[in-house]
C-alpha positions in Angstrom: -38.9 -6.5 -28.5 -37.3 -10.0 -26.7 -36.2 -13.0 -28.2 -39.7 -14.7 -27.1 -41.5 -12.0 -28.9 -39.4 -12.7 -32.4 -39.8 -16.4 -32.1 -43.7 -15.8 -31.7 -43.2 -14.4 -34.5 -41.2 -16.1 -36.8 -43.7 -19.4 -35.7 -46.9 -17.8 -36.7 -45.2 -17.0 -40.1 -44.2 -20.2 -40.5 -47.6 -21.7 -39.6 -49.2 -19.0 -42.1 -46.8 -20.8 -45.3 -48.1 -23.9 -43.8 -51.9 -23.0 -43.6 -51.7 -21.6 -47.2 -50.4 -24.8 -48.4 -52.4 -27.4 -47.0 -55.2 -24.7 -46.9 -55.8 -25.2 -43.3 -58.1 -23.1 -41.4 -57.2 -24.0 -38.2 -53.8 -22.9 -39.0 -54.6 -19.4 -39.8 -56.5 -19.5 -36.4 -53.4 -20.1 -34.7 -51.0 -17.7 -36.6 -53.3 -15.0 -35.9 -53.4 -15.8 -32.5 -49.7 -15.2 -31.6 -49.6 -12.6 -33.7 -52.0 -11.0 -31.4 -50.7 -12.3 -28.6 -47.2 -10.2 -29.2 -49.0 -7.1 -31.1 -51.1 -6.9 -27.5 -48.1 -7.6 -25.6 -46.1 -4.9 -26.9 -48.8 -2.1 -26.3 -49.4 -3.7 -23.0 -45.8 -3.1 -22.5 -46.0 0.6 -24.0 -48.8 1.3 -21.5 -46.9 0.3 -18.6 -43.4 1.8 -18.8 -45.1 5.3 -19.7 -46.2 7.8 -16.7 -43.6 6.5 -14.5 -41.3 8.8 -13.1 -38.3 8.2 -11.4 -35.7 10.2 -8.5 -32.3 8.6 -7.9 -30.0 9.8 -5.2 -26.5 8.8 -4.1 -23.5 10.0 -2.9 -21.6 13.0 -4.6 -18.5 11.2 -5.0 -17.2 7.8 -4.4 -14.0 5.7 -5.5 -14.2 3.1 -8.6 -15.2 -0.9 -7.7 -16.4 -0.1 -4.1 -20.4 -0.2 -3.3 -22.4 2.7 -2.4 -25.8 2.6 -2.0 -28.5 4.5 -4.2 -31.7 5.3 -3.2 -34.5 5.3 -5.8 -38.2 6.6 -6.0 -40.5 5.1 -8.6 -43.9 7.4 -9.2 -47.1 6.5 -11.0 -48.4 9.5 -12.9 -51.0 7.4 -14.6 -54.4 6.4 -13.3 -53.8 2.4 -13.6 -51.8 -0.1 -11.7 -48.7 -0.6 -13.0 -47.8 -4.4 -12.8 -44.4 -6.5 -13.5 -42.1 -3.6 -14.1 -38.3 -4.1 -14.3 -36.0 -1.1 -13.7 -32.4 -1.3 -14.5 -29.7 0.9 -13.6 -26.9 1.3 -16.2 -25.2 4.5 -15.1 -21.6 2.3 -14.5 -22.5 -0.3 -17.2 -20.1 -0.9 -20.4 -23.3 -1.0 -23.1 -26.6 0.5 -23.5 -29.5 -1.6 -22.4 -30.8 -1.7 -26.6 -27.6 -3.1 -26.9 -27.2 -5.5 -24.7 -28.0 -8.7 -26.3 -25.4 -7.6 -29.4 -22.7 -7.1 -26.9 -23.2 -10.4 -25.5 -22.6 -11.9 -28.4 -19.4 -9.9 -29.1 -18.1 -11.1 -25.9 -19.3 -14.8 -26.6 -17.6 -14.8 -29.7 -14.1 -12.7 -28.5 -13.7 -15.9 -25.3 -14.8 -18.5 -28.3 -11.6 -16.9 -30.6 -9.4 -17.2 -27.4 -10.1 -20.6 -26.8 -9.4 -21.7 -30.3 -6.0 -19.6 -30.0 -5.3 -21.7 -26.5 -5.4 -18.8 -24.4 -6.8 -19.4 -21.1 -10.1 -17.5 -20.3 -10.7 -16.6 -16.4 -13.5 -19.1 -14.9 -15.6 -16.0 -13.8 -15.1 -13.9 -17.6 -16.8 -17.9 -18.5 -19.5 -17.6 -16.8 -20.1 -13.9 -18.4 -19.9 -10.5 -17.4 -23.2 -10.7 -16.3 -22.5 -10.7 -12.6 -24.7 -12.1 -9.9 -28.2 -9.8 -11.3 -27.9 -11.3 -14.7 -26.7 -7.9 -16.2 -23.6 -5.9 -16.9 -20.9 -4.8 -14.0 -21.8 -1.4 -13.1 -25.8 -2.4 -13.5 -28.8 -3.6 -11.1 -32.4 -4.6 -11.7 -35.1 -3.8 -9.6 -39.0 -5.4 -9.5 -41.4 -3.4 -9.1 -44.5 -6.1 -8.6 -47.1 -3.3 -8.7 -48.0 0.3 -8.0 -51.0 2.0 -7.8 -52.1 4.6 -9.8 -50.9 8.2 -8.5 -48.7 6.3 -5.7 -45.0 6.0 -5.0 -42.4 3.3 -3.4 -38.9 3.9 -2.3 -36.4 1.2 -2.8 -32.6 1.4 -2.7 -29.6 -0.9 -3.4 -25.8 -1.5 -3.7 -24.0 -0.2 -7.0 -20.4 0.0 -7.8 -18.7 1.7 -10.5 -15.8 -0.6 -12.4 -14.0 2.3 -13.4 -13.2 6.2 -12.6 -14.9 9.5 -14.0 -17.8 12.3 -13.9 -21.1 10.9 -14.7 -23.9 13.3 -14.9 -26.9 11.2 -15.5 -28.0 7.6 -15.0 -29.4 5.6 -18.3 -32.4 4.0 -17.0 -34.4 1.5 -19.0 -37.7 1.1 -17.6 -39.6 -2.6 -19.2 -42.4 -4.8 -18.8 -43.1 -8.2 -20.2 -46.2 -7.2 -21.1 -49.3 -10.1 -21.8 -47.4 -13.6 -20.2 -44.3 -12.0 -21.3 -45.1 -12.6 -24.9 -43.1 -9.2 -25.6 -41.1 -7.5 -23.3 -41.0 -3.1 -24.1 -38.8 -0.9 -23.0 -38.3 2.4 -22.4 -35.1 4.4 -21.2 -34.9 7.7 -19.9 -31.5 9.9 -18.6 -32.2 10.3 -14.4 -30.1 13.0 -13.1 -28.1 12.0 -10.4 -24.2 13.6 -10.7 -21.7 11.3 -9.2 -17.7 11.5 -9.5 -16.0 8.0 -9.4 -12.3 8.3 -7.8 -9.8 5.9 -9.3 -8.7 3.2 -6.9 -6.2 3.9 -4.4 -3.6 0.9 -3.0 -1.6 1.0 -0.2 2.5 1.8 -0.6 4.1 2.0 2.7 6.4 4.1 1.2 7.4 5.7 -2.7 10.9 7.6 -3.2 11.9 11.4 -3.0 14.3 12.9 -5.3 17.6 13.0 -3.0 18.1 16.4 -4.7 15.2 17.8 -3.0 15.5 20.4 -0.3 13.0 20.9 2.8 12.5 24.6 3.2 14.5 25.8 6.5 13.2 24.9 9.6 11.0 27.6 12.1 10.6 27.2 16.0 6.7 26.6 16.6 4.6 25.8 19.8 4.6 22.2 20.0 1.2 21.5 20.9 0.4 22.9 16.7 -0.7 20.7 14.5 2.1 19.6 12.2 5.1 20.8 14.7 8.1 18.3 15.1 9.2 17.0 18.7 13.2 18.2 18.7 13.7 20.4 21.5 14.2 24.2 20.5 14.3 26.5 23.3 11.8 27.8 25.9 10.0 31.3 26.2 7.7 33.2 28.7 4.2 31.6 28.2 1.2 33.3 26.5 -2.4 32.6 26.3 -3.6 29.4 24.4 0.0 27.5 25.2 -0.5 23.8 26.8 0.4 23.5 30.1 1.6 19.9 29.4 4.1 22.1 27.8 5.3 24.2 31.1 9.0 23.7 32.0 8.3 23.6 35.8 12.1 24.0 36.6 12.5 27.1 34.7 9.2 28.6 36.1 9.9 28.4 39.5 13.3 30.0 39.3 12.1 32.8 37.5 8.6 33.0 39.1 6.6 33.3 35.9 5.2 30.4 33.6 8.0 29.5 31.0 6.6 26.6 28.0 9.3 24.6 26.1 9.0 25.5 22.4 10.2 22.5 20.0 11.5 22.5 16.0 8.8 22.7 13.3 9.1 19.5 10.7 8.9 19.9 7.2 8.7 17.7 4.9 10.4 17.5 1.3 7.9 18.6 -1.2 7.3 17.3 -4.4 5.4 17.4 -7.6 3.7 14.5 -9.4 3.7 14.5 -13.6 1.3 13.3 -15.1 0.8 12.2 -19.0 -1.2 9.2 -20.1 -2.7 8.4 -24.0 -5.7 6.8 -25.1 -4.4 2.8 -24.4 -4.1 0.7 -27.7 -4.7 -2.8 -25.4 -6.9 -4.1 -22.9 -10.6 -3.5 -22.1 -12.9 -0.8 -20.8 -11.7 -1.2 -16.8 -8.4 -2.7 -16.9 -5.8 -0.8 -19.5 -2.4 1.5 -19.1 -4.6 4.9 -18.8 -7.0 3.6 -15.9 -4.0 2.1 -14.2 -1.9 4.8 -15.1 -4.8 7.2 -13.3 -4.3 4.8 -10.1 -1.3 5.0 -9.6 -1.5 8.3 -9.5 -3.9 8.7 -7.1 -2.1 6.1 -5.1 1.3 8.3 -4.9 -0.9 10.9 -4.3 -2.5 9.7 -1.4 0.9 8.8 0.0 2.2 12.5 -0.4 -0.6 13.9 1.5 -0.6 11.7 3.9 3.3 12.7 4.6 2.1 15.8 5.1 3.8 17.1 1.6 0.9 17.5 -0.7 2.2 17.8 -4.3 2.2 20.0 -6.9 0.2 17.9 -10.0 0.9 18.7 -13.1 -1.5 17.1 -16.2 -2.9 18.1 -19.5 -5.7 20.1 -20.4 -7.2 22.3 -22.9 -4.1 22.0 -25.3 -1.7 22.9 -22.4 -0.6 21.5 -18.9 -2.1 22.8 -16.0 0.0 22.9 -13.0 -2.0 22.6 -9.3 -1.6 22.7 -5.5 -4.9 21.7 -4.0 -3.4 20.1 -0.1 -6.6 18.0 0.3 -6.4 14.4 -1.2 -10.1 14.7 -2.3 -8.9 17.8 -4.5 -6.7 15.4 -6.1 -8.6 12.9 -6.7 -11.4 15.1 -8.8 -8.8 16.5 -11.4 -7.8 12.7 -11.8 -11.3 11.2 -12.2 -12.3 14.4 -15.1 -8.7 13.0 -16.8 -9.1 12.8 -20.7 -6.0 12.0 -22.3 -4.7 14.8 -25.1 -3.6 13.2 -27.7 -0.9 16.3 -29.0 0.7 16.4 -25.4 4.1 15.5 -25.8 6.5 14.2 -23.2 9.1 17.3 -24.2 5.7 19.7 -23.8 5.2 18.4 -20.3 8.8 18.2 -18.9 9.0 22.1 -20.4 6.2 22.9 -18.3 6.9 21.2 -15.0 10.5 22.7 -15.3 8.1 26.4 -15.2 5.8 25.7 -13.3 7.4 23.4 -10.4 10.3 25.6 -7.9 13.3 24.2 -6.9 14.0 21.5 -4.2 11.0 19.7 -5.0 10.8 15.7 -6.1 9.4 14.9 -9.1 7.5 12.0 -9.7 6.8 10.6 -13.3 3.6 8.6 -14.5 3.3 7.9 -17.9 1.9 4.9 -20.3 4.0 6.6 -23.5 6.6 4.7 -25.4 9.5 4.1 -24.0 12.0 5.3 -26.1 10.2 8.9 -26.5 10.1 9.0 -22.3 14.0 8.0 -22.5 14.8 10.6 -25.0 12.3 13.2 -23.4 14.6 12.8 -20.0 17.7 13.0 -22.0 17.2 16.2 -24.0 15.9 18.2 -20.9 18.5 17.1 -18.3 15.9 15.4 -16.0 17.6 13.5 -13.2 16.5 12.1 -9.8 12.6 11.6 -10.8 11.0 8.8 -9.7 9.6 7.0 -13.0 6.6 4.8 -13.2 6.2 3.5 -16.9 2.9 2.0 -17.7 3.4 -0.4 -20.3 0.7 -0.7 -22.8 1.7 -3.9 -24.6 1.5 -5.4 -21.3 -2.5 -5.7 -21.6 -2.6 -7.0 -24.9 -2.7 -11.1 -25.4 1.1 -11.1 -27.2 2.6 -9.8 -23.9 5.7 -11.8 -22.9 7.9 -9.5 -21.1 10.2 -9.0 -23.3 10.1 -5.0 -22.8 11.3 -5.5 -19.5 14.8 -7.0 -20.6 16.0 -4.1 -22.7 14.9 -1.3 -20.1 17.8 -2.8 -17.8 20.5 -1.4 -20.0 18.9 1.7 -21.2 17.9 3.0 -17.8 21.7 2.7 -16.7 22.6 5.4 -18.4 19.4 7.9 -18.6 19.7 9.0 -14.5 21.8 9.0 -11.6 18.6 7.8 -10.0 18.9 4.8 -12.6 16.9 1.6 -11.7 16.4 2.7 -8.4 13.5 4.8 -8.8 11.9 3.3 -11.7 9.1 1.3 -11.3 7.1 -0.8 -13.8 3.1 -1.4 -13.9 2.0 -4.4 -16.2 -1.3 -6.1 -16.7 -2.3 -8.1 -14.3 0.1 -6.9 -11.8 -1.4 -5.0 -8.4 -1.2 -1.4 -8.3 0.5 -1.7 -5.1 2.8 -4.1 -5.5 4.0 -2.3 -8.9 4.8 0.9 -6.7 6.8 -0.9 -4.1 9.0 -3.0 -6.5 11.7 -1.0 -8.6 12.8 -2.3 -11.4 16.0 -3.1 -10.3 14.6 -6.0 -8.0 12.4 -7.5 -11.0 13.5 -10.6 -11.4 14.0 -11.8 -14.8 
């Protein structure tokens, strides 16, 4: 039931206390004519959201705040033309469709407390969180002017997720107006259509190795292989399959056989990315330390495969760590989009693990939204040096943020590593992901 339909209503009461008052007949007349007006309304409404059917497709797997399209295929089961139905899409959206209206009115009243406090509220959070459809990020409405009975249409559209993680089904409300739009129905139904949201990724041209990490020792290869260096090794008799842009000429015709040039295979340092993140105690749904936490992550990650040295990830799970070596970024990326953060992992648990589970020579990278002082003391009791340490500071996303954190890390960092400031790296509400990662702290100005 709309807000039309209850004002219908609460008006034909009123004129009902009226008409018995005054003892008016024309009065009752006109009561009982918007009370019928919504009572036919609502099972015109009924009528028309039932025997529909709906198919949704999209893509497997996509990353968070980037548009995909969806395709979807409305049926009529029912032997009557469906007319003036609305079909919204909430897979991605923050509230329920029933809910809706009472989750406006949180979020009116939260930006009207922040104004009275003087905090300044972003011109487009103003206008709502609506978006350019009229309903919640995440969300679209389709308009289905009319289908036949027993027929189909196709439609599709643009749909982005604001934030990362496995969604199984699509909440679809399905609603019609129903007589003049004197009481709008609806009707929601679960659509499956599995999609997996990747968390962000930004750019970093570049992100620190532990100097203590070793490459593993170097073997000749064929150059013309796919991952081989270009330092000149030695040559040997050709074979089939070798590349004859690859023939030393010179050496051939003195010795009257082909003779390739064979050149130093590169490897890369390898490394291993930790990764231990709580449920956040400030900001909202999309923007807080454990979704940022997650994209920075998947933004280091990114930049070790694409090095060629794909890490070994360590991260909670089932009330232990779970230590994995996938190579492919996409591999990655799923284990960080099913993330849920455990809140008995402790920073002592992990480092324990990692110290099992991760050989020798490799650099260790660090992402965490945990206190401070338990990460500090964490590194201290188990001898960790030479990690490259992103801290995701919670109290940075709540409204009483004013840096002040950042002051006492200076001197408490001096002493935890050799690495000290130089690999430590901060991420902070409102800060971009990438510019975080390619900042130490050490060059933070204060």
């Amino acid at each position: 039931m709309n807000r039309r339909a209850l004002v219908l209503i609460l008006v034909a009461l009123a004129l009902f206390l009226i008409a018995a008052t005054i003892k008016s007949g024309w009065l009752y007349l006109v009561a009982g004519f918007l009370l019928s007006l919504v009572l036919v309304g609502i099972l015109a409404g009924w009528r028309t959201t039932r025997r529909l059917e709906l198919e949704r497709e999209c893509p497997a797997e996509v990353f968070e705040r980037e548009p995909f399209p969806v395709r979807l295929r409305v049926s009529n089961r029912g032997r009557l033309a469906r007319n003036l139905v609305t079909i919204t899409d909430l897979q991605f959206a923050g509230l329920p469709g029933r809910f809706a209206f009472l989750g406006e009115s949180r979020r009116r009243r939260a930006q009207l407390d922040s104004a009275m406090r003087g905090e300044k509220v972003d011109a487009g959070q103003a206008r709502g969180a609506q978006g350019d459809a009229g309903v919640a990020p995440g969300s679209r409405v389709v308009t289905v002017e009319s289908i036949d009975g027993g027929a189909s249409l196709e439609t599709s559209y643009l749909l982005s997720a604001p934030r990362r993680g496995v969604y199984e089904n699509a909440d679809i409300v399905v609603g019609c107006g129903g007589v003049f739009g004197s009481a709008g129905f609806k009707h929601s139904m679960l659509v499956g259509s599995p999609v997996t949201v990747f968390p962000g990724i930004s750019w970093i041209d570049s992100f620190p190795l532990s100097p203590m990490a070793t490459a593993a020792p170097a073997e000749s290869y064929e150059w013309s292989r796919r991952g081989i260096g270009q330092d000149y090794y030695g040559v040997r008799e050709y074979t089939h399959g070798d590349s004859l842009r690859h023939i030393h000429w010179r050496s051939s015709a003195r010795q009257g056989r082909l003779i390739v040039k064979e050149y130093q295979h590169e490897v890369n340092p390898c490394a291993a990315l930790l990764v231990l993140l709580r449920e956040p105690s400030c900001g909202d749904r999309n923007s807080n330390s454990l979704e940022d936490g997650l994209r920075a992550a998947a933004s280091i990650v990114r930049f070790y495969t694409g090095t060629g040295s794909p890490p070994v990830m360590v991260v909670p799970g089932d009330g232990a760590f779970i230590a994995t070596e996938q190579g492919a970024l996409p591999d990655y990326l799923r284990i960080l989009a099913a993330y849920k953060p455990e809140g008995s992992a402790s920073m002592a648990d992990l480092l324990y693990s990692a110290r099992q589970s991760v050989g020798p020579g490799r650099a260790m990278s660090l992402v965490t939204n945990l206190p401070v002082d338990e990460v500090f003391q964490a590194l201290v009791e188990h001898g960790i040096d030479g990690l490259s340490l992103v801290l995701v500071l919670d109290e940075s996303y709540g409204p009483q943020w004013d840096g002040e954190t950042v002051y006492g890390l200076h001197d408490e960092l001096a002493w935890i590593a050799p690495a000290g400031l130089e690999n430590t790296f901060l991420v902070t509400g409102g800060r971009e992901i990438g510019e975080c990662l390619s900042v130490p702290l050490s060059t933070i100005a204060l």
